[in-house]
C-alpha positions in Angstrom: -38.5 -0.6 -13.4 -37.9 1.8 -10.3 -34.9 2.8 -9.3 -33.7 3.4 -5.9 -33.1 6.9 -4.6 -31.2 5.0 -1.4 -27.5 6.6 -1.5 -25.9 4.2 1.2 -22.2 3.9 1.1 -20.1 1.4 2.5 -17.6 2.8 5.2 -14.5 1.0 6.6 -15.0 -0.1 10.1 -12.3 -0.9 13.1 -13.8 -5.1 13.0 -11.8 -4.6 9.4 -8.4 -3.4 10.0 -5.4 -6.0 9.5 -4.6 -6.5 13.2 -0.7 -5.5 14.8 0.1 -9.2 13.9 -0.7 -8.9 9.9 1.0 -5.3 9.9 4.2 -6.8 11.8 4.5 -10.1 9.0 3.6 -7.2 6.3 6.3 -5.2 7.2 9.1 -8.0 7.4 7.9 -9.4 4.5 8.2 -6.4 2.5 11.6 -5.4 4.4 12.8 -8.6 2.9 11.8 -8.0 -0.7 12.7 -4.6 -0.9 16.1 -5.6 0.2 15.8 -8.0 -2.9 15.0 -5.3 -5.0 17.7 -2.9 -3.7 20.8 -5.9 -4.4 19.1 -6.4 -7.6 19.2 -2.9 -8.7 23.0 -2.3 -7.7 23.6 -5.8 -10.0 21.6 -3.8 -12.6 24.3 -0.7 -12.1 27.1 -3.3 -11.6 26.3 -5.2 -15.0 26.0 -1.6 -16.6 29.4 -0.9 -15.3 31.4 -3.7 -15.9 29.9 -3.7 -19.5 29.7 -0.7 -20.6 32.4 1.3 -18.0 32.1 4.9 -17.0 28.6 6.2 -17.8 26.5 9.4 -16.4 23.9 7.0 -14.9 27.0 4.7 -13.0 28.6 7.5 -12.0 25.3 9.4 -10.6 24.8 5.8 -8.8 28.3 5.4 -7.2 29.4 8.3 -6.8 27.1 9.7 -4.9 27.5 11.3 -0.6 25.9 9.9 2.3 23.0 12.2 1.6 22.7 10.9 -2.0 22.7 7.2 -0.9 19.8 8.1 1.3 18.2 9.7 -1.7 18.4 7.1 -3.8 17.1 4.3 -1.2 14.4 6.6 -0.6 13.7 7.0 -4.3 13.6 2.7 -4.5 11.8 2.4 -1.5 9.2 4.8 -3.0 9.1 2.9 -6.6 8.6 -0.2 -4.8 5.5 0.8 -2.5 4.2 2.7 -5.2 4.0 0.5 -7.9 2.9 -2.7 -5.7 0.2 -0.3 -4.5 -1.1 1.7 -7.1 -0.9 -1.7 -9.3 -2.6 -4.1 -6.9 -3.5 -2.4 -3.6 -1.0 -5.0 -2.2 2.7 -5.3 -1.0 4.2 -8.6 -1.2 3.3 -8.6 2.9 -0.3 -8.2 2.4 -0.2 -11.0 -0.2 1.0 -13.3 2.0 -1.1 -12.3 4.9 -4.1 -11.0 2.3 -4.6 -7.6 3.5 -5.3 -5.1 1.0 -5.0 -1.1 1.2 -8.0 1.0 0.5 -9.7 4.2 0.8 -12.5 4.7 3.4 -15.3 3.6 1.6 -13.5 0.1 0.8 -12.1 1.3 -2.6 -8.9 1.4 -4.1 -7.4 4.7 -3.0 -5.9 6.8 -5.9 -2.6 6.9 -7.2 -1.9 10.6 -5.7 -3.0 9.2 -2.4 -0.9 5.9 -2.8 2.0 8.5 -3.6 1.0 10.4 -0.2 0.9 7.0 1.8 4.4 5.8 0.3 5.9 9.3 1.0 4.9 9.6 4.6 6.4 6.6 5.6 9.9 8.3 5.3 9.2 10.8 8.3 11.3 9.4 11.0 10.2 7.6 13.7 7.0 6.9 11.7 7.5 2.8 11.9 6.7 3.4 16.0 2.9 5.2 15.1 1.9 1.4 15.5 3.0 1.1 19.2 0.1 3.4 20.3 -3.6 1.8 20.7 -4.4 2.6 17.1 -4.2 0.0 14.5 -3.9 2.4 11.7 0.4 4.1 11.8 0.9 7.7 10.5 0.9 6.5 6.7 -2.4 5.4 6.8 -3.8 8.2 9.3 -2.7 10.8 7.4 -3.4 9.4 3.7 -6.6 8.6 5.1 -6.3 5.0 3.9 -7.3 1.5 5.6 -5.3 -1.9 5.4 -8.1 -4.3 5.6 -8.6 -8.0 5.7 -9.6 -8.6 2.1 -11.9 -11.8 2.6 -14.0 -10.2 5.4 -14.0 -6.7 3.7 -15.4 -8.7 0.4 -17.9 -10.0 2.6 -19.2 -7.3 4.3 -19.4 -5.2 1.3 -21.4 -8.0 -0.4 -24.1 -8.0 2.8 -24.3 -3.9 3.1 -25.3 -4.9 -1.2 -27.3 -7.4 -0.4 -29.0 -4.9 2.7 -29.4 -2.1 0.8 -31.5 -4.2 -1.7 -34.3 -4.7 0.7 -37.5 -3.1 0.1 -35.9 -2.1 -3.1 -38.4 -3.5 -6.1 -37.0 -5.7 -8.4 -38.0 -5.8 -12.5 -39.4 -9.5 -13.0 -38.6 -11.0 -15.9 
């Protein structure tokens, strides 16, 4: 059998991106949930409180100033990017609209740049990056990740395959 030599690599292209509709259901989708989340995780704290009274982990969570309640959103909102991301590639949002996040070359990016992508979205201001002509805001410029159509980015992976393959000799069997 000979093997190719051919190093082709499939790259992320614009015709891919989730277009300003997707991103807008993505983020109100995912505004929603996380909202969830936070109510469920101050039950969490309320159940641990009413049961159990006074504790170092109660008091950290209600006792806390203005600049510790934005901490700990900031913290949740983090956890709940991350792990959708790093666990699926996929917010609830981009279920829904099936979108997925990748790297450039159509992967799954890696969990330190899922951590980059979920940090930057705290800069202020950075929700407005999409009001520019680019489809791509500041947390996927800067992480250097894509958020794709998954259907069309499955099949245009499957035809740069299927092109690379030409002229390529095949073992018979």
């Amino acid at each position: 059998m000979i093997e190719s030599t051919r190093q082709d690599t499939f790259v992320v292209t614009e015709e891919l991106f989730a277009d300003r509709g997707n991103r807008f259901v993505n983020n109100l989708i995912d505004s929603i949930f996380f909202m969830v989340f936070w109510v469920g995780v101050d039950y969490f704290f309320s159940f641990i409180y009413d049961e159990f009274g006074h504790s170092t982990l109660t008091d950290f969570y209600y006792n806390t100033t203005l600049i510790g309640d934005y901490a700990q959103t900031y913290a949740l909102q983090f956890i709940f990017f991350f792990a959708f991301e790093v666990s699926t590639g996929k917010t609830l949002g981009k279920y829904v609209t099936k979108t997925i996040v990748v790297d450039t070359y159509g992967e799954r990016p890696s969990n330190k740049t899922i951590a980059i992508r979920s940090l930057i979205r705290f800069i202020p201001f950075e929700a407005f990056s999409f009001l520019g002509s680019s489809l791509r805001g500041w947390h996927d410029r800067w992480s250097d990740t894509y958020v794709v159509n998954e259907n069309e980015l499955k099949n245009r992976k499957e035809l740069s395959s299927e092109l690379d393959q030409i002229g390529v000799p095949q073992e018979l069997e």
